[in-house]
C-alpha positions in Angstrom: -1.9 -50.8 -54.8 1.0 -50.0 -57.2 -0.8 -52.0 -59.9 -4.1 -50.4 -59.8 -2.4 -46.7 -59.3 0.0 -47.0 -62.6 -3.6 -48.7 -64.8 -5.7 -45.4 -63.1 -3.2 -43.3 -64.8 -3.0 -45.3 -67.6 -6.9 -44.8 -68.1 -6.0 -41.5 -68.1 -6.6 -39.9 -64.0 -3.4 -38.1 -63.9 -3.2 -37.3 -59.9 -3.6 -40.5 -58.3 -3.2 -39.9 -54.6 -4.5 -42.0 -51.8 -8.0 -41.0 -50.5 -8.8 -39.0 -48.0 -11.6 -41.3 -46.6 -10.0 -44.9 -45.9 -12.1 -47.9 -47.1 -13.4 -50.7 -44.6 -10.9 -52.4 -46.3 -8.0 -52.2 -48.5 -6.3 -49.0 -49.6 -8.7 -46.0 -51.2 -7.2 -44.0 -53.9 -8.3 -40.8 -55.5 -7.9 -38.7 -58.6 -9.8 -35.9 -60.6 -13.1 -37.7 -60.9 -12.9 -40.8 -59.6 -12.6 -43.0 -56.1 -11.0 -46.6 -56.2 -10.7 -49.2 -53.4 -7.9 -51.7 -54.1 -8.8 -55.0 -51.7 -6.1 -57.3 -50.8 -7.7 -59.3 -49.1 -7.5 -63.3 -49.8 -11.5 -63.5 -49.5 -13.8 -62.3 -52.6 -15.2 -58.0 -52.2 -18.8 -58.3 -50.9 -21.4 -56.8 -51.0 -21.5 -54.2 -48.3 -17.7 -53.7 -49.7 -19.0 -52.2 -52.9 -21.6 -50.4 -51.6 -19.4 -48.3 -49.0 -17.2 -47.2 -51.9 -20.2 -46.0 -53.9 -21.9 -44.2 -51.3 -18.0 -42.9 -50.5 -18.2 -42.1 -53.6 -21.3 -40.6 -54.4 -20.7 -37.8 -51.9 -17.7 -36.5 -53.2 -19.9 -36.4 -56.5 -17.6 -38.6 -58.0 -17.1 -42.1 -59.6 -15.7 -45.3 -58.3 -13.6 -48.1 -59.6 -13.0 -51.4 -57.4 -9.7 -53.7 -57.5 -10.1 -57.0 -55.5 -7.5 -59.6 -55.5 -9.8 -62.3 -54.4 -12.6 -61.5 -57.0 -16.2 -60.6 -55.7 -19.3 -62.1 -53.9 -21.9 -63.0 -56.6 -24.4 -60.5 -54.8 -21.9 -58.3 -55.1 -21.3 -58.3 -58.9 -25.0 -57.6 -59.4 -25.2 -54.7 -56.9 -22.1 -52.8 -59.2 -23.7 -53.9 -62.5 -26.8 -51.2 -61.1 -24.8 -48.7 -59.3 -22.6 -48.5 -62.1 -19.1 -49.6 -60.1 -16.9 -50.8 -62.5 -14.8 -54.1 -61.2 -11.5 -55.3 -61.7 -9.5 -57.8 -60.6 -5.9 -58.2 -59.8 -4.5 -61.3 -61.8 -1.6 -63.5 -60.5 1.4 -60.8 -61.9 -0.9 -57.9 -61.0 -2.5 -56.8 -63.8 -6.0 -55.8 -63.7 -8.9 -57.7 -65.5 -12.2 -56.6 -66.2 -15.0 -58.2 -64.4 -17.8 -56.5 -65.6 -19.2 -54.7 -68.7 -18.8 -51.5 -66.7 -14.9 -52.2 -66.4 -15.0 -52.9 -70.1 -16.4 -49.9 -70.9 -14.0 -48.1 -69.2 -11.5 -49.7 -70.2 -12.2 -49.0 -73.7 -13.2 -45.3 -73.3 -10.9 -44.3 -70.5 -11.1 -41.1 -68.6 
């Protein structure tokens, strides 16, 4: 959670807290514009786990960024490529990778 807190704010959301509305699963944080689920878990996001956070997200009017440790079900990669949910994954020191072109593009144009 640590990791994907200090890269929000390095993306440029300055006050990271932790959601209001707790995820299925994982840990939800939340800043000025933006909801993100950070999974722990040892088995890959799925499908129904992306589409909670967007429809979290969607009414606070707000986007959503997804951290999974385990990577994601192939269903659902496509399902964020056209709900526009950037992914990310945690690599082995905790650094987040880009999954998608979404997370690319965020990555390169920040908040």
């Amino acid at each position: 959670m640590t990791a994907a807190a200090l890269y929000l704010r390095w993306l440029g959301y300055q006050d990271i807290r932790r959601a209001d509305q707790r995820p299925p699963s994982g840990i939800g944080l939340a800043a000025r514009g933006v909801l993100a689920q950070v999974d722990p878990t040892l088995r890959p996001a799925s499908l129904r786990d992306v589409e909670c956070l967007w429809l979290t997200a969607m009414t606070e009017s707000t986007g959503c960024v997804y951290f999974s440790l385990a990577g994601y079900a192939e269903d659902a990669r496509s399902v964020a490529d056209s709900l526009g949910v950037p992914l990310f994954v945690l690599d082995l020191t905790g650094t987040p990778q880009p999954v998608n072109s979404l997370a690319d593009e965020l990555v390169e144009a920040g908040a």
